[in-house]
C-alpha positions in Angstrom: 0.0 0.0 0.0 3.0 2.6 1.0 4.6 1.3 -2.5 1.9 2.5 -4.4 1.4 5.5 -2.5 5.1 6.4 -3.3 4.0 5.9 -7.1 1.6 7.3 -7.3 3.0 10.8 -6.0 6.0 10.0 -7.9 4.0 10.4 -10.9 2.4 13.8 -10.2 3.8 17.1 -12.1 5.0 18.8 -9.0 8.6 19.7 -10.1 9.6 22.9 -12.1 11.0 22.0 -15.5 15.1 21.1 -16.0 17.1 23.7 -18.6 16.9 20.2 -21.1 12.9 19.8 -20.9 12.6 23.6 -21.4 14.8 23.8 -24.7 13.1 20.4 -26.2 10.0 22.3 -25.6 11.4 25.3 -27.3 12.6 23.3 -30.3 9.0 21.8 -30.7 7.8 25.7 -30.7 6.3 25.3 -27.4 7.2 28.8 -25.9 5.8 31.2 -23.7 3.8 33.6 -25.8 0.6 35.6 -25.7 -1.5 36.3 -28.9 -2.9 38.9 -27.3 0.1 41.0 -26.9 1.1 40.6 -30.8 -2.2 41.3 -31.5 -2.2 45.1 -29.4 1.7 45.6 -30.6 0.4 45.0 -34.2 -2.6 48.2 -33.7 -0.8 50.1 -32.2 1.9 50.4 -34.1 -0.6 50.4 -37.4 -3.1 53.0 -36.0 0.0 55.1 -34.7 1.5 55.1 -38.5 -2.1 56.2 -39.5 -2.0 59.1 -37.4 1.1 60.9 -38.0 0.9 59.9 -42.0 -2.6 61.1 -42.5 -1.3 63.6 -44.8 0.4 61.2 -47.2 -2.7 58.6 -47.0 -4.7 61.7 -47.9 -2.8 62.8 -51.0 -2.5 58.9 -52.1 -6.3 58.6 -51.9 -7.0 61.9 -53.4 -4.1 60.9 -56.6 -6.1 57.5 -56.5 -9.2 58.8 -56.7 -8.6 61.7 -59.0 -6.8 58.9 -61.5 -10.4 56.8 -61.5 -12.1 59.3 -62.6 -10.5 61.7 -64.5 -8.2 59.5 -66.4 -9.6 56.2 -66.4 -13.3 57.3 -67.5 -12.3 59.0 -70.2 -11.3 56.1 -72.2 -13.6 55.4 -74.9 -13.3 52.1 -75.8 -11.3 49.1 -73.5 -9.0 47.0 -75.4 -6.9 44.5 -73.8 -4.1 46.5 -73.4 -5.9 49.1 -72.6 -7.2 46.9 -69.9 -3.8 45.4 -68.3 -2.4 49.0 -68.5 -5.5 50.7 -66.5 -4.9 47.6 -63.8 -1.4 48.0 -63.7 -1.6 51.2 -62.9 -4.5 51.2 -60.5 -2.1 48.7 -58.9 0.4 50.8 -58.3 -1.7 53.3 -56.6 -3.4 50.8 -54.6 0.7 49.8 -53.2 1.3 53.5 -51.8 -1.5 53.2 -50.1 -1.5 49.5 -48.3 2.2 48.6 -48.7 3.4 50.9 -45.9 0.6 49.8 -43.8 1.1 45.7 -44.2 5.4 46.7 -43.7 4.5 48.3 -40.7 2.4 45.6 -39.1 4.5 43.5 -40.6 7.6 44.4 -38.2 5.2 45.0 -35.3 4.1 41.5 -35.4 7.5 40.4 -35.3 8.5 43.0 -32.9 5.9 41.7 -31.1 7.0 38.2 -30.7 10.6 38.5 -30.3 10.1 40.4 -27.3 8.0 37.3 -25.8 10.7 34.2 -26.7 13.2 35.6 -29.0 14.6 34.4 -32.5 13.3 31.2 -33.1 13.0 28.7 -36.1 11.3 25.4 -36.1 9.0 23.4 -38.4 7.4 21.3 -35.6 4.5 22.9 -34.9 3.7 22.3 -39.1 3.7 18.5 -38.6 1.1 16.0 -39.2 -0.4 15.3 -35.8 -3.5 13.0 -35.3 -4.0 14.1 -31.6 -4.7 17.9 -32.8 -7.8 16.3 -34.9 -8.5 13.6 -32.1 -12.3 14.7 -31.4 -11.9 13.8 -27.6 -9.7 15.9 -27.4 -11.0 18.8 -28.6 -14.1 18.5 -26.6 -11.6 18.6 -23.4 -10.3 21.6 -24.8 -13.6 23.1 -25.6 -15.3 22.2 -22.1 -11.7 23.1 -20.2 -10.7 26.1 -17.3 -8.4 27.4 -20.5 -11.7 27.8 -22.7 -13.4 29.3 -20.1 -10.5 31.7 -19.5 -10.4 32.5 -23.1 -14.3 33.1 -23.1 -14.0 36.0 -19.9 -10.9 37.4 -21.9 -13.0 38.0 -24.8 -16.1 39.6 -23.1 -13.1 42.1 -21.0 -12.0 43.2 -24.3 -15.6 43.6 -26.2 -16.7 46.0 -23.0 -13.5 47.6 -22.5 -12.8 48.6 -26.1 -16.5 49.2 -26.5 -16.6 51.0 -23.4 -13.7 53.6 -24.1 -14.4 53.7 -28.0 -18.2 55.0 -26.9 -16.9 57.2 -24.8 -14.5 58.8 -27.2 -17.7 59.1 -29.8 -19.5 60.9 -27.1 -17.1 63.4 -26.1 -16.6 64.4 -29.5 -20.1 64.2 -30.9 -20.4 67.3 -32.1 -17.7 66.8 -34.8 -19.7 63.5 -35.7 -23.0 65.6 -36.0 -21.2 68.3 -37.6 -20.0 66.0 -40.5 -23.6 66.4 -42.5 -22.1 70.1 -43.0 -18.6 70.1 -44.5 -17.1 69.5 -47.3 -15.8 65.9 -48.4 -12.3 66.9 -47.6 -13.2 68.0 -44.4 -15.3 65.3 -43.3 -12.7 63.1 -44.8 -10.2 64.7 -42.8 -12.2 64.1 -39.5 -13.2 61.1 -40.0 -9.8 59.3 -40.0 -8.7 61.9 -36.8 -11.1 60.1 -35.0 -10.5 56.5 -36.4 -6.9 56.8 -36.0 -7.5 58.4 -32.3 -10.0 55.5 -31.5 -7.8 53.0 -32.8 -4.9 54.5 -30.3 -6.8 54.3 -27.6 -8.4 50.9 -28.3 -4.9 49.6 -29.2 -3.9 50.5 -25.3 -6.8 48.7 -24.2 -6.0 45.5 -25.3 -2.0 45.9 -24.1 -3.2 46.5 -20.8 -5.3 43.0 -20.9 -2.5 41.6 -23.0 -0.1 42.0 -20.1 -3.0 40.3 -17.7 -3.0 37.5 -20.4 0.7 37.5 -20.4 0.8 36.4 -16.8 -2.1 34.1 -17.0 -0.1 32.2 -20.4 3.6 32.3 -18.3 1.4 30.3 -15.6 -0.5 27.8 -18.1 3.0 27.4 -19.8 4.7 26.7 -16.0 2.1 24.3 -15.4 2.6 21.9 -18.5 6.2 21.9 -18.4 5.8 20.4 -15.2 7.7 17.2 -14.5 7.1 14.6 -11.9 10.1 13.1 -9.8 10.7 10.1 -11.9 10.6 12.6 -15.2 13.3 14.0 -13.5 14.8 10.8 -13.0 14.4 9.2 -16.1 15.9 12.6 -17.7 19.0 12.5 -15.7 19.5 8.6 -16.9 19.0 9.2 -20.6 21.6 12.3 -20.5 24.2 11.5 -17.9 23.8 7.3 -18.2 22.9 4.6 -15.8 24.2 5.8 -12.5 24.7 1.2 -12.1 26.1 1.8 -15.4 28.4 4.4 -14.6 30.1 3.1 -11.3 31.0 0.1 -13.0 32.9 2.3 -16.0 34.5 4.6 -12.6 35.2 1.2 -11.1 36.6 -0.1 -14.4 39.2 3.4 -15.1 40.2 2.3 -10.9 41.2 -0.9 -12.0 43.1 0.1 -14.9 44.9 3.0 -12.9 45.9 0.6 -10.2 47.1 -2.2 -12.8 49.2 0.2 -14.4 50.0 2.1 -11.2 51.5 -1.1 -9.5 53.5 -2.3 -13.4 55.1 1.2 -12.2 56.3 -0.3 -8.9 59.4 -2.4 -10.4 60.7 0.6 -11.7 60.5 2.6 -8.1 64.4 3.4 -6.3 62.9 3.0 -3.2 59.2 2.5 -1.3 58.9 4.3 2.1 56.1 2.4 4.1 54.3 3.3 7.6 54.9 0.2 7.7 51.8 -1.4 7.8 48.8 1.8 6.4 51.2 3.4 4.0 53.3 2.6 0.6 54.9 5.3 -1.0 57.1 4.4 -3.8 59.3 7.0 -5.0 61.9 7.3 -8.5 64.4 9.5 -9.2 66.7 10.0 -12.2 69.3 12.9 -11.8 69.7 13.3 -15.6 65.8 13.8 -16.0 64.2 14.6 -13.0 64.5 17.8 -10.8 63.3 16.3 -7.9 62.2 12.4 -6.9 58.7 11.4 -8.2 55.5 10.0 -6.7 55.0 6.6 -8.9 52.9 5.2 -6.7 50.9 4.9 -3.5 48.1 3.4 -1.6 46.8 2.6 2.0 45.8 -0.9 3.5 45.1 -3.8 0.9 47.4 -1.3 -1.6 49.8 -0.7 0.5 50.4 -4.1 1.3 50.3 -4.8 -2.8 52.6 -2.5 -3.2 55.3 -3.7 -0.8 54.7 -7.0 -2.1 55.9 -6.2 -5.9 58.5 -4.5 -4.3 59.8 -7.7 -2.1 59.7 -9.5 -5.4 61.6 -7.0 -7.5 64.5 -6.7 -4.7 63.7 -2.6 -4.5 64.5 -1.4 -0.9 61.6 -1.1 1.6 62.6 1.8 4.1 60.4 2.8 7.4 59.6 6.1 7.6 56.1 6.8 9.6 55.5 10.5 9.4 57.1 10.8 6.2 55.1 7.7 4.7 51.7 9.7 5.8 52.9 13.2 4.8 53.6 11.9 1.3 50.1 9.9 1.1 48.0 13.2 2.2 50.1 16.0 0.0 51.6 14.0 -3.4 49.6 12.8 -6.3 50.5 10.0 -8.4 53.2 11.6 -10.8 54.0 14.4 -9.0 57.3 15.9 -8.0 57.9 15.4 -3.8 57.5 18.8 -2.6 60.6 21.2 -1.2 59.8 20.2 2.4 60.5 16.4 2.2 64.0 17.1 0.1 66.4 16.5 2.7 64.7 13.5 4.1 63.8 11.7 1.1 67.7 12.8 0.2 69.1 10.6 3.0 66.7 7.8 2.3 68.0 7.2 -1.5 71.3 8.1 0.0 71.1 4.9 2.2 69.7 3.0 -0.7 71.9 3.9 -2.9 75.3 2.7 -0.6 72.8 -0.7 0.2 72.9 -1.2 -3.3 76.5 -0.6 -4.5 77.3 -3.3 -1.5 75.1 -5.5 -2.9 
């Protein structure tokens, strides 16, 4: 019963996503981003370049309009080429007046989401996928809190743009009533001031419940990367290896570095013991080395390994108790005995060396 227990909260999503499950996410374009906030970027940016280039959209209309129906009208009869000249050129008009405007909400949108996850390129999210048509699932997604969130988002904006639109219609209905009265230029003229002010204003609107959105999406997206414990587990095995798998390759490299550590032994001047917890055998050539060399060590079973290749090699076996530890705590394997130990370890090879000339 506690086994299953264990389980079963092993398998809930109550860990924070690992750097790896965050960038496989963000290399199957799942990222943290609200439409919303491309959406109000986009407008703004659009009704802002409507504002402060109503002149030119004024002059482009009025060249537009002027060509329709001064130039254009006057042609008697409509051959073909008179036909694909008239629509090339009604074309081109049309291009002064839309090009700037799909350019500028162009860059806005992706303005808009680089500033939510940054440069990103991926072809996932345009693959063939059977669970995005899997009818189930859609009616989860249609009957879920996300929907429902999605449902009071829409109904905020509707009243709030509604709200602050009407109210910018009221304040300024005497321009609207006053439009039966001008002239076309004028009313033209007033007509897109208050468009492009509404637009502004609305455009503001929706960034403010963009932001709100923003937070709600950052949560939603927190909450599915999610991983339970034995996620985390099973992520840590499929990138770093087996940990069973990986003691036995640390335990196989220890067993090679003590095979060839102890085929070093035979070739050692002299092995300084403690004499029963400590091994240190030491070589030294005056032609190559500045000072004697570490070529091996060990402590206990080692230690007693060691001294016993160097009993059957005939190399000298010298008791030295605090130099046998010092040298086991502050010398690696390979490394040159520090300036401390140089007088002592001096005397020792001096003794082996007169042992072995009598010999």
């Amino acid at each position: 019963m506690i086994r299953l227990d264990l389980q079963f909260f092993a398998g809930e999503k109550t860990e924070k996503a690992t750097p790896k499950k965050r960038l496989d996410s963000r290399k199957k374009g799942q990222v943290l981003k609200s439409q919303d906030v491309t959406t109000a970027i986009v407008l703004l940016f659009v009704f802002l370049f409507l504002f402060f280039a109503a002149g030119f959209m004024k002059d482009r209309f009025f060249v537009f309009f002027t060509h329709s129906f001064t130039e254009s009208i006057s042609i008697k009869a409509l051959d073909i080429d008179q036909t694909m000249i008239l629509y090339v050129e009604m074309i081109v008009q049309m291009a002064y007046i839309l090009l700037p405007i799909m350019a500028i909400a162009v860059i806005a949108g992706i303005v808009g989401n680089l500033m939510q996850f940054g440069l990103l390129f991926t072809a996932e999210p345009l693959k063939f996928d059977l669970k995005k048509i899997d009818p189930i699932k859609g009616l989860k997604r249609i009957f879920s809190i996300r929907a429902l969130v999605e449902l009071l988002k829409s109904l905020l904006k509707i009243s709030f743009i509604g709200s602050v639109t009407t109210f910018l219609l009221m304040t300024n209905i005497e321009k609207v009533l006053g439009l039966a009265f001008k002239t076309p230029h004028d009313t033209l003229a007033t007509v897109g001031q208050l468009v492009a002010l509404m637009g502004i204003v609305a455009s503001f609107v929706l960034l403010f419940i963009s932001i709100l959105d923003y937070f709600y999406q950052k949560f939603d997206y927190e909450k599915n990367l999610r991983m339970s414990k034995q996620d985390i587990k099973d992520e840590y095995k499929n990138t770093e290896g087996d940990p069973i798998i990986k003691s036995r390759i640390k335990q196989r490299q220890r067993e090679m570095a003590m095979r060839r550590m102890m085929q070093e032994v035979p070739q050692a001047d002299v092995v300084i013991t403690n004499p029963t917890h400590f091994a240190i055998a030491l070589k030294y050539d005056d032609e190559k080395m500045d000072a004697p060399v570490v070529i091996a060590k060990g402590a206990d079973f080692i230690a007693q390994k060691i001294k016993l290749i160097a009993k059957e090699h005939n190399i000298v076996m010298v008791e030295n108790r605090p130099l046998a530890r010092a040298l086991y705590d502050d010398v690696e394997i390979g490394d040159h005995i520090p300036d401390q130990f140089f007088k002592t370890v001096a005397e020792i090879l001096a003794y082996v060396y007169r042992i072995q000339r009598k010999i």
